[in-house]
Backbone as CSV, one residue per row, in Angstrom:
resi,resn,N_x,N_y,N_z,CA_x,CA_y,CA_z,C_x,C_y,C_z
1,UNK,0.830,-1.207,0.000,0.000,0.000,0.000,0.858,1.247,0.000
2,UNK,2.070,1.153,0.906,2.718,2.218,0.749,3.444,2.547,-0.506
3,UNK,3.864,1.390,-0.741,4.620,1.634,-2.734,3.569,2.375,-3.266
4,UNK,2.410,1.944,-3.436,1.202,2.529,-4.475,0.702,3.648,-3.907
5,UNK,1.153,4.338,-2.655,0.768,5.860,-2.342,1.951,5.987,-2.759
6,UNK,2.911,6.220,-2.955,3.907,7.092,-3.186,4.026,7.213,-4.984
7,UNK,3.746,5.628,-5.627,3.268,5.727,-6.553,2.326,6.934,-7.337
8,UNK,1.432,6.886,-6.573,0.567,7.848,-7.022,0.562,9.392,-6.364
9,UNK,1.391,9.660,-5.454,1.767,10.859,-5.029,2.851,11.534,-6.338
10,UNK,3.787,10.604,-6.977,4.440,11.267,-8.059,3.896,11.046,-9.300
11,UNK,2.854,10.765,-9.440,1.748,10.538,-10.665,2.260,9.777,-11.579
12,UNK,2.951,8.373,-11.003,2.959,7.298,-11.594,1.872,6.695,-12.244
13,UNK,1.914,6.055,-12.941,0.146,5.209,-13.146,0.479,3.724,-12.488
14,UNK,-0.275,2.860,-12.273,-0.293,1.746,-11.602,-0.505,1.075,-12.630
15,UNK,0.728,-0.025,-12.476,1.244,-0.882,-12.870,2.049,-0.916,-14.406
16,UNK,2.171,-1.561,-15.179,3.910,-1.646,-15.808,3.531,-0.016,-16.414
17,UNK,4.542,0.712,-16.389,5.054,1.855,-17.181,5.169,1.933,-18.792
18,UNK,4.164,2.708,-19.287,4.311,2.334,-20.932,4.851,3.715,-21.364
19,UNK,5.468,3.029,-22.384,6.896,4.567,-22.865,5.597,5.760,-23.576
20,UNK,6.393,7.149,-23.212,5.083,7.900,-23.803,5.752,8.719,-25.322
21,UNK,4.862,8.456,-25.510,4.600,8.807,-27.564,5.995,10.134,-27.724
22,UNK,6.845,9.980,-28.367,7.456,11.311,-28.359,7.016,11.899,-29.842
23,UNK,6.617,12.862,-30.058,6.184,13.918,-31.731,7.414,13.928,-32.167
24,UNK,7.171,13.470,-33.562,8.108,13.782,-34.523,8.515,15.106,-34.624
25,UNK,9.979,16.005,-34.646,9.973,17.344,-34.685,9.691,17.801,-36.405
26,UNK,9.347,18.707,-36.395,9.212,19.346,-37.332,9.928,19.471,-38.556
27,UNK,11.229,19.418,-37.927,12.504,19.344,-38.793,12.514,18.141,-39.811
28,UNK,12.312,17.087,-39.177,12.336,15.549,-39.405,11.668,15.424,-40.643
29,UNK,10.142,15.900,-40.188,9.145,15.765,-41.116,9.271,16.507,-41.876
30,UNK,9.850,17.740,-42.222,10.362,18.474,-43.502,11.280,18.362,-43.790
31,UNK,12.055,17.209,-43.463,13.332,16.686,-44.047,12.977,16.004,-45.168
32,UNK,12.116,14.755,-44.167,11.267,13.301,-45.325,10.705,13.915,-46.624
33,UNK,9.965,15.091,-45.983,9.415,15.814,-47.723,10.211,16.410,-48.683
34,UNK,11.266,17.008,-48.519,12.173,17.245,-49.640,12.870,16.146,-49.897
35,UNK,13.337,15.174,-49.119,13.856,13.705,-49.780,12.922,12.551,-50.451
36,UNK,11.558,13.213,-50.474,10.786,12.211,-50.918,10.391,12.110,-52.223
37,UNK,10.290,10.814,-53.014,10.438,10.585,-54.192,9.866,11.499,-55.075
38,UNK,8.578,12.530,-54.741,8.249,13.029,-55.776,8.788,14.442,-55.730
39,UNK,9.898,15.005,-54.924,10.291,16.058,-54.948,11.603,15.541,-56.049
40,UNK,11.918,14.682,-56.342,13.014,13.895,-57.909,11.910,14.255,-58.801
41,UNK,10.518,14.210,-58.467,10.101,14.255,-60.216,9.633,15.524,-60.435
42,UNK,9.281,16.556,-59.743,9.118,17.990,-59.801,10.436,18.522,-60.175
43,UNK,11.398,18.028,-59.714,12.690,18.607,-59.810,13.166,18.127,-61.605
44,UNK,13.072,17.452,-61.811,13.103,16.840,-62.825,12.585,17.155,-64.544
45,UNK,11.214,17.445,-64.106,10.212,18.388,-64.703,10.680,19.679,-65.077
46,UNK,11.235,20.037,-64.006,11.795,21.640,-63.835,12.831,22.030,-64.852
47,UNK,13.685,21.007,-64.740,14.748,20.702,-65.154,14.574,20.993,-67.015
48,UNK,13.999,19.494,-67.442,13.210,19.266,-68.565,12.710,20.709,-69.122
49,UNK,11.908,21.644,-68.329,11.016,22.812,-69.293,12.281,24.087,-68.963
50,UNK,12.910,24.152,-68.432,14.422,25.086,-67.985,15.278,25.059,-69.125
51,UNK,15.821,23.942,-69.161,17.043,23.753,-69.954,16.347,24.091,-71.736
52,UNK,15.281,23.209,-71.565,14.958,23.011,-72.797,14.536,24.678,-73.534
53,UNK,13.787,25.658,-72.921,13.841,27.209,-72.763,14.531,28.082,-73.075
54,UNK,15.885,27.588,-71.871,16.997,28.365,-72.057,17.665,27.850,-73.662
55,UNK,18.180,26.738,-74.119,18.382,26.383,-74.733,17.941,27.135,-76.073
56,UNK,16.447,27.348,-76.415,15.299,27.931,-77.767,16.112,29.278,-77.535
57,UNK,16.023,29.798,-76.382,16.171,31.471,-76.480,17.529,31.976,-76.440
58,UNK,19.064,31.170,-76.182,19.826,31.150,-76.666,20.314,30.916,-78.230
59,UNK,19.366,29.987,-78.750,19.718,29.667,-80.534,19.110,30.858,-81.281
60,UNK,19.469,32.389,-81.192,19.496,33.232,-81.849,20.543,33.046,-82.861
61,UNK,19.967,34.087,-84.130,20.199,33.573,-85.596,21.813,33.876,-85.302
62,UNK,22.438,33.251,-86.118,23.930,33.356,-85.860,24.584,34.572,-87.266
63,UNK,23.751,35.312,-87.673,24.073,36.353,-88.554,24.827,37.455,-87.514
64,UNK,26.129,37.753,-87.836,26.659,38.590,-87.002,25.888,39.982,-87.130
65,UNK,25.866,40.628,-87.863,25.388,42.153,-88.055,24.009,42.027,-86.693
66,UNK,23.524,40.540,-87.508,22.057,41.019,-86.423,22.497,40.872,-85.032
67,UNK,23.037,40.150,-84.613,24.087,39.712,-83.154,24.265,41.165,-82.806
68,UNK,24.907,41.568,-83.380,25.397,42.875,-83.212,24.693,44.338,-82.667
69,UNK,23.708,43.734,-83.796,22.764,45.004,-83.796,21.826,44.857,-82.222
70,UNK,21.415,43.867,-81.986,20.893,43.358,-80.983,21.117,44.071,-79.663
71,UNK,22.647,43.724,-79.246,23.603,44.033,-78.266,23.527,45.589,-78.305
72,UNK,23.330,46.345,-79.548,23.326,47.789,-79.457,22.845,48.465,-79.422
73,UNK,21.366,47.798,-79.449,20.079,48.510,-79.343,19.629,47.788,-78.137
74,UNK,20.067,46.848,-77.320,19.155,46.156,-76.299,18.294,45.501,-76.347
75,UNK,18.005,44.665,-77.638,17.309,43.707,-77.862,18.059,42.398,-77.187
76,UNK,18.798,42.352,-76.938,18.867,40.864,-76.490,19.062,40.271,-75.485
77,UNK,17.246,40.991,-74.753,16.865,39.993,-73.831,16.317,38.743,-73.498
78,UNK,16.410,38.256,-74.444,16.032,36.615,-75.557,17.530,36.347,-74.452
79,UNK,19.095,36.339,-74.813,19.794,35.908,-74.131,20.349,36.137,-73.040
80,UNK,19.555,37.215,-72.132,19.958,37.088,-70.532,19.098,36.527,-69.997
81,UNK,17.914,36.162,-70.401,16.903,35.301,-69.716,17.228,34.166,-69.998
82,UNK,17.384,33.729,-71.183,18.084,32.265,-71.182,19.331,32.048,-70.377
83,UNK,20.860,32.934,-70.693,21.566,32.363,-70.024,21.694,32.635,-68.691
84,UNK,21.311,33.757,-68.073,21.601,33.916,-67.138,20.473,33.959,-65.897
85,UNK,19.306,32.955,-66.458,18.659,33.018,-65.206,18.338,31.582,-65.386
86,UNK,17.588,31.614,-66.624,16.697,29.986,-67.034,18.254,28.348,-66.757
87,UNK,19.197,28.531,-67.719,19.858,27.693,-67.645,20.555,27.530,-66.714
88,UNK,21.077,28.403,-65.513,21.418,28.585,-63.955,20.468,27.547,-63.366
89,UNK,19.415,28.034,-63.250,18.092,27.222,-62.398,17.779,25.923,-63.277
90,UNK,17.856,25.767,-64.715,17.875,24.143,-64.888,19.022,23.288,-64.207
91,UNK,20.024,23.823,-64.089,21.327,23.654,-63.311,21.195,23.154,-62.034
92,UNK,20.397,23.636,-61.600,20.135,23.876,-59.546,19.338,22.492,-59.719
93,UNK,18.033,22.619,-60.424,16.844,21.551,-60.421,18.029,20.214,-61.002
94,UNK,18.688,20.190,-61.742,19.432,18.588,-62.582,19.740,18.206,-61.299
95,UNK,20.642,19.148,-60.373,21.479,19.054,-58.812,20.348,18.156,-57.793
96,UNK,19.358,18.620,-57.870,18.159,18.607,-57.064,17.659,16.965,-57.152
97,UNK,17.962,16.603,-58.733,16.994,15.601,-58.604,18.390,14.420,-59.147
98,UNK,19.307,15.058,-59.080,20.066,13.832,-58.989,20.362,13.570,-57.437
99,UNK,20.617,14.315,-56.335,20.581,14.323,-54.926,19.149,13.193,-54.601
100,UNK,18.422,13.722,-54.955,16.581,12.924,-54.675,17.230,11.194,-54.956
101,UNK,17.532,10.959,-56.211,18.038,9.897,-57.100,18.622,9.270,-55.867
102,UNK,19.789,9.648,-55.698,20.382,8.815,-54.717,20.233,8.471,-53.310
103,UNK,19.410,9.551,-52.931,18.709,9.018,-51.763,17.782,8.162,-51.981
104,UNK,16.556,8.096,-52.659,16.009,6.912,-52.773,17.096,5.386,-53.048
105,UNK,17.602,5.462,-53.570,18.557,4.223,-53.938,19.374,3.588,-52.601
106,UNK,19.868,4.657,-52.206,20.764,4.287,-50.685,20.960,3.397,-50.364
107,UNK,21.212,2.077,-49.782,22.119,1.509,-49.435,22.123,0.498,-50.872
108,UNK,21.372,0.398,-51.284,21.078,-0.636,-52.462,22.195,0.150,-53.900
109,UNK,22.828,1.421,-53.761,23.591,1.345,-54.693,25.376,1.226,-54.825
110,UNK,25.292,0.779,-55.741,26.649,0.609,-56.142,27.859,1.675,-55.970
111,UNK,28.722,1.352,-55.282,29.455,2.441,-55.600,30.096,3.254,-56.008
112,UNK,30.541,2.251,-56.942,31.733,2.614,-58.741,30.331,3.081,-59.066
113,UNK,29.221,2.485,-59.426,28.390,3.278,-60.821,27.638,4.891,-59.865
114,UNK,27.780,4.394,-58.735,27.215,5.567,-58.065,27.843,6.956,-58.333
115,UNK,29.391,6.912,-57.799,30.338,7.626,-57.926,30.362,8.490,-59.506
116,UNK,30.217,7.479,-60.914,30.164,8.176,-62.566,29.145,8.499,-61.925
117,UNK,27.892,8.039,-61.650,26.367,9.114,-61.824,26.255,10.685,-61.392
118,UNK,27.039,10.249,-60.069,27.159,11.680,-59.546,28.045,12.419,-60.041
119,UNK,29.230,12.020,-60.270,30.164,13.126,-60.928,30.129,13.581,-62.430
120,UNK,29.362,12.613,-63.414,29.149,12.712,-64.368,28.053,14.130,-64.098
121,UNK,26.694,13.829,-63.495,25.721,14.937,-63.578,26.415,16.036,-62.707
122,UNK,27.532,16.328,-61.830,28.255,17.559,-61.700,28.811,17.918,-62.646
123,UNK,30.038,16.965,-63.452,30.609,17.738,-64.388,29.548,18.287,-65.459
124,UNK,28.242,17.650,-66.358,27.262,18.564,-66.819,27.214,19.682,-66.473
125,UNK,26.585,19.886,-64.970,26.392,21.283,-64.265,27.207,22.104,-64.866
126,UNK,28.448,21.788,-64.275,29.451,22.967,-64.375,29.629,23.344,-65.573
127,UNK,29.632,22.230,-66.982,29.880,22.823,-68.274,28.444,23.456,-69.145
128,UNK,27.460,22.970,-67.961,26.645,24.097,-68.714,26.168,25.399,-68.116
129,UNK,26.878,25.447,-67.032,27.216,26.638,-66.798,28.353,27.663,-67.021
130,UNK,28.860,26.975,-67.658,29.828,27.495,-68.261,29.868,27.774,-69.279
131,UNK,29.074,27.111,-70.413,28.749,27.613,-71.719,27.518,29.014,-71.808
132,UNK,26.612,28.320,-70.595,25.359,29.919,-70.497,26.411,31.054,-69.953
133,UNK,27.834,31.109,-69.214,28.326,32.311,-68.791,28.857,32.709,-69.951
134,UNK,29.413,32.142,-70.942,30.150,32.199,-72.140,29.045,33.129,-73.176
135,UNK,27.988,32.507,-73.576,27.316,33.312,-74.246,26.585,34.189,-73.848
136,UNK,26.720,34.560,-72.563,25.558,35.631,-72.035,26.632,37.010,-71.630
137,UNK,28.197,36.930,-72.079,29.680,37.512,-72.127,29.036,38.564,-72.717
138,UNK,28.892,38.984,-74.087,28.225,40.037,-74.644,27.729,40.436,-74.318
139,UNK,26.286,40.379,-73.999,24.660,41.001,-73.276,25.479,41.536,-72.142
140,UNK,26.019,41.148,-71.065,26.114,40.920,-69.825,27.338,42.400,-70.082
141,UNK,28.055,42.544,-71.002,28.894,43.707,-71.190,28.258,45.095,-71.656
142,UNK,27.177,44.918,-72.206,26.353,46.070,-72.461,25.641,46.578,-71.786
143,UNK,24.449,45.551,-71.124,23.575,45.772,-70.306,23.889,46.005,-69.165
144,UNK,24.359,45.357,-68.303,25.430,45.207,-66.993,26.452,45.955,-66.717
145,UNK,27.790,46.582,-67.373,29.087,47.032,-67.513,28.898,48.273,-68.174
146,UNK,27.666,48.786,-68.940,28.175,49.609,-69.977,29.356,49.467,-70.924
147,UNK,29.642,48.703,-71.302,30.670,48.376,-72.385,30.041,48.648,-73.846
148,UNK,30.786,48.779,-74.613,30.724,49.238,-76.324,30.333,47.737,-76.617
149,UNK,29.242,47.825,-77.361,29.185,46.431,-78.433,30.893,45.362,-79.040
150,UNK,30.632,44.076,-78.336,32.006,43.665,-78.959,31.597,43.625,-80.539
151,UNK,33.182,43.078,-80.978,33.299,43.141,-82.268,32.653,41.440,-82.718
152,UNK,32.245,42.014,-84.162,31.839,40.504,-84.498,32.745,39.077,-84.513
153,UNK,33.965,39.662,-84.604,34.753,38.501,-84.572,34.945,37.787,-82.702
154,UNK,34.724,38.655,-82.277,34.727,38.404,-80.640,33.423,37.782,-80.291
155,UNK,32.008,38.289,-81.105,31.421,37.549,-80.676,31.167,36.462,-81.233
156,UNK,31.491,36.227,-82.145,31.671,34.787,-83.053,32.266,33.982,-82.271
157,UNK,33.723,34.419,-81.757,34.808,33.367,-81.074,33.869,33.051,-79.862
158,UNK,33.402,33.903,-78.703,32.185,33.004,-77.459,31.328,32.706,-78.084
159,UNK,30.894,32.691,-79.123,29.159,31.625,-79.476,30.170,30.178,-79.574
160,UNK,31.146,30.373,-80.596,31.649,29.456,-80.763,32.608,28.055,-79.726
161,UNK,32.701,29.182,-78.708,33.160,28.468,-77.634,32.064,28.065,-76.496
162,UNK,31.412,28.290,-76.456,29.800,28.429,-75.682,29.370,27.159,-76.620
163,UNK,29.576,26.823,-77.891,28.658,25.919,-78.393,29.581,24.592,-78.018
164,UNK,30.760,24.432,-78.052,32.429,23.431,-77.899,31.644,22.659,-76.419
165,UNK,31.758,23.815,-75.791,31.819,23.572,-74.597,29.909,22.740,-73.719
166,UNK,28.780,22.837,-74.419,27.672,22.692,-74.630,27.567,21.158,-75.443
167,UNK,28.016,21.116,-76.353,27.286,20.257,-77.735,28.663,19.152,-77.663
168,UNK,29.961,19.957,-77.431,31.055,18.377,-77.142,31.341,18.182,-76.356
169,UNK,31.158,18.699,-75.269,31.549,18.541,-73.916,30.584,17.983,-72.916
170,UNK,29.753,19.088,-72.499,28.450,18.641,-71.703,27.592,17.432,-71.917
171,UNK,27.255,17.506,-73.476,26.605,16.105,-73.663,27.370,15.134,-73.421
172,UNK,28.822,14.768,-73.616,29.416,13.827,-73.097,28.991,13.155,-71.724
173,UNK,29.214,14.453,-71.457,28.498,13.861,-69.387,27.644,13.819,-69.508
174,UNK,26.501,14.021,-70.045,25.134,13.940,-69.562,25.186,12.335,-70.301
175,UNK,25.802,12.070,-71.342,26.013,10.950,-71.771,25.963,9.262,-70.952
176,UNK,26.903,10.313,-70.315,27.843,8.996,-69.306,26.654,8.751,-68.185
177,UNK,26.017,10.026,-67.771,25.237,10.400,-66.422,23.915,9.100,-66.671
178,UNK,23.205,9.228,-68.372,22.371,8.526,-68.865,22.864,6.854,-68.325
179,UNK,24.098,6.605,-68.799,24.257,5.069,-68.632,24.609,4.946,-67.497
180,UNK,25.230,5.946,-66.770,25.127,4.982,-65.069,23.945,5.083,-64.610
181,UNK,23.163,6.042,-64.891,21.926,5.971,-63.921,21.197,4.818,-64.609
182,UNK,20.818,4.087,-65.742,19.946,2.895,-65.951,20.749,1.996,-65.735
183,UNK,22.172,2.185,-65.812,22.663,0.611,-64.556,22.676,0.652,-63.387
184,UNK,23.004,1.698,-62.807,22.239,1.721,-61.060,20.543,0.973,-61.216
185,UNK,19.777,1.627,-62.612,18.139,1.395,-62.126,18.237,-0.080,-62.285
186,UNK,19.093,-0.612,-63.108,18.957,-2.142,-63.472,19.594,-2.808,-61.729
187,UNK,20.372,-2.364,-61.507,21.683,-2.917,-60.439,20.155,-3.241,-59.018
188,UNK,19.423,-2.152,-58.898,18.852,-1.515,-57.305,17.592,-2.004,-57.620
189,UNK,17.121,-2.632,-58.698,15.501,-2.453,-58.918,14.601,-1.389,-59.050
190,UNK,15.420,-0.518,-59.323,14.411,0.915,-59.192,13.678,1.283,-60.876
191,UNK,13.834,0.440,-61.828,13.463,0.921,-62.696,13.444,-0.677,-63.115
192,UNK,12.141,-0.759,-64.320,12.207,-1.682,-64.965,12.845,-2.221,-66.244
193,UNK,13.596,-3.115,-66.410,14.394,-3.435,-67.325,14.374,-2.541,-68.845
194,UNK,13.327,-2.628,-68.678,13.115,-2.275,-70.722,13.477,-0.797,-70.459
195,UNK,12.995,0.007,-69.287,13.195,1.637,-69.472,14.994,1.477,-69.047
196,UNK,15.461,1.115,-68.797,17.297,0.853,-68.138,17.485,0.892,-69.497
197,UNK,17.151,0.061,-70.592,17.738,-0.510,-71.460,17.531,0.618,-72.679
198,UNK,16.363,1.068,-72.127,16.197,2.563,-73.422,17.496,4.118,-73.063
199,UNK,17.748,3.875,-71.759,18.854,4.444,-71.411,20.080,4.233,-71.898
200,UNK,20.381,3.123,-71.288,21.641,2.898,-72.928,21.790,2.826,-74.319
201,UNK,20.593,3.408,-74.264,20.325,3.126,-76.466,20.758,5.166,-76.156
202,UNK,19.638,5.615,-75.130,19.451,7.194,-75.625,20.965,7.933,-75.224
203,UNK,21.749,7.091,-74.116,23.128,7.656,-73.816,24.089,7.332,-74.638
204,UNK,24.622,6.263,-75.823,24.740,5.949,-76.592,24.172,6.887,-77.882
205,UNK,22.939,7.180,-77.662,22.924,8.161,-79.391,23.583,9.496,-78.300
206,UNK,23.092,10.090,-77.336,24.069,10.965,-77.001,25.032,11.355,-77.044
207,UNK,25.930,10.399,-76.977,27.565,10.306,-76.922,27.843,10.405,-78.374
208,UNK,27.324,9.935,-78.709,27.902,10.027,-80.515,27.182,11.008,-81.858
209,UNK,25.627,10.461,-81.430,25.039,11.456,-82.604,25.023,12.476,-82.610
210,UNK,25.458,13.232,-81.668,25.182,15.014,-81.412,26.272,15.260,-82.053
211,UNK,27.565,14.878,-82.360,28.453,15.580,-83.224,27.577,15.651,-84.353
212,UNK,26.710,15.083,-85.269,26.530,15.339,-86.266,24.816,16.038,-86.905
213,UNK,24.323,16.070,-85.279,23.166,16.439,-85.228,22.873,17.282,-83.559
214,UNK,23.373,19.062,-83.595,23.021,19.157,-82.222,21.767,19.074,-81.552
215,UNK,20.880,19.119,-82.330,19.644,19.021,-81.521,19.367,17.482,-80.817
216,UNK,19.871,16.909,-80.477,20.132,15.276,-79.957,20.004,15.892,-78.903
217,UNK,20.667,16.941,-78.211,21.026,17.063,-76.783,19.809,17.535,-76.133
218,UNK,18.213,17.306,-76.261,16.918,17.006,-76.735,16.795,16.148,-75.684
219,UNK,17.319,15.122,-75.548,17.746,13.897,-75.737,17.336,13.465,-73.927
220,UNK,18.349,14.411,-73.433,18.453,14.424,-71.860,17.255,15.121,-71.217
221,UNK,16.835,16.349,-71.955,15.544,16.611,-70.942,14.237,15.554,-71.292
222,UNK,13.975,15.225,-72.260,12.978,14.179,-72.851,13.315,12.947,-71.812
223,UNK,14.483,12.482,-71.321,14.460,11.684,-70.642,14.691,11.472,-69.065
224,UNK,14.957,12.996,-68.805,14.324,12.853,-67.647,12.825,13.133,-67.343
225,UNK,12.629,13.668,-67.848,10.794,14.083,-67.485,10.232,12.707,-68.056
226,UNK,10.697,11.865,-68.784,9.652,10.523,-68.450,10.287,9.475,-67.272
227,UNK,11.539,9.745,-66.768,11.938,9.370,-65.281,11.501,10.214,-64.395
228,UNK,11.302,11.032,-64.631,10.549,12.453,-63.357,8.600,11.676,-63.587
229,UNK,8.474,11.724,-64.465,7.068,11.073,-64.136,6.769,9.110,-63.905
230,UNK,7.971,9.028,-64.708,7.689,7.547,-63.616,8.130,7.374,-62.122
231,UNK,8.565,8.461,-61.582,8.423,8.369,-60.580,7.276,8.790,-59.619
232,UNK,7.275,10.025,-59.952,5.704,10.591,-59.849,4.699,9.378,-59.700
233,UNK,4.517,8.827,-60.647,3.612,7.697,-61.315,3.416,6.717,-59.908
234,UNK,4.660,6.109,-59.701,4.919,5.031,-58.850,4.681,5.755,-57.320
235,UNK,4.931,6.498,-56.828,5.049,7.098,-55.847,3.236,7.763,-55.472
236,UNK,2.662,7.866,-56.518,0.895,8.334,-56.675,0.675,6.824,-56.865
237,UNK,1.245,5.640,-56.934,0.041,4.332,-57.005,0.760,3.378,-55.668
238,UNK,1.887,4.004,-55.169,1.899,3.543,-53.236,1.239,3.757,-52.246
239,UNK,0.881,5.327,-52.404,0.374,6.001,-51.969,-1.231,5.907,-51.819
């Protein structure tokens, strides 16, 4: 009797002690939601209508005079919106949903193919940010700097290096990025065979056909936004 008054003097409850519920913090639970599968396919999406944007409103006509004229009258805000805002932020979102990518996969991936996936879709980043800083050199000297219109041969030489660096370079990685990620999807189960296998056909025409056809590089946002919605997809029929 005396155990069970003292018991109940410190507002024990009587008999066995059951652990009490602790709340998830807040933090936690807005952790799970940005790591959760469908923040890869929004990101993804993003990605897909960004790049592909920036991309249209950068392929101004390559007639120098008009280049020219553009830059000197302030028409060419066609290429600071492309390079210097749109293809930045397709940049951030590729980052976004290759991060998503590998967290879902986690312990189930490989680490050699892990390692190309990720560094492959960094080195992309960086060279296509490096080609949008390259061609947005001009605009960015007029509008920005007050600088004199460059000369046509100057701006010939950055389109031309802006395109090197874009069309032989970048697609390379995004190349490589294509075939590790459908052998991770083959390796982890995360994707079904036949879509893995359309990955190495589309990273494969990547790697090669864009020398002779640039619009290939097409190629990569088309295929993530149908991996951004099969995930979507799968993640809306768990649910």
């Amino acid at each position: 009797m005396a155990e069970r008054e003292i018991q109940a003097a410190q507002g024990a409850p009587d008999g066995p002690a059951r652990p009490a519920a602790i709340p998830v913090p807040a933090i936690e639970e807005a952790r799970r939601q940005v790591r959760a599968p469908w923040a890869a396919g929004v990101a993804g999406l993003l990605f897909s209508a960004l790049f592909t944007a920036a991309l249209l409103l950068l392929r101004i006509p390559a007639n120098r005079s008009d280049i020219l004229q553009r830059f000197a009258s302030g028409e060419d805000l066609a290429i600071v919106i492309g390079g210097m805002y749109l293809a930045p932020f397709a940049g951030i979102m590729f980052l976004w949903f290759v991060a998503v990518i590998r967290d879902q996969i986690g312990e189930r991936e490989d680490r050699f193919f892990a390692t190309v996936f990720f560094g492959s879709g960094l080195l992309f980043v960086a060279l296509l940010f490096a080609a949008a800083a390259v061609v947005s050199t001009p605009a960015a000297a007029v509008q920005f700097m007050g600088q004199a219109p460059l000369s046509a041969e100057a701006v010939g030489l950055l389109r031309a290096l802006a395109y090197t660096l874009l069309f032989a370079f970048a697609t390379r990685g995004a190349a490589v990025f294509m075939i590790a990620a459908a052998t991770i999807g083959i390796r982890s189960g995360v994707f079904p065979r036949w879509f893995a296998l359309t990955g190495y056909l589309l990273g494969v025409v990547l790697l090669v056909a864009v020398s002779f056809a640039d619009w290939f590089i097409l190629v990569l946002p088309a295929w993530v936004a149908v991996v951004s919605l099969f995930i979507l997809r799968r993640e809306r029929a768990r649910r």
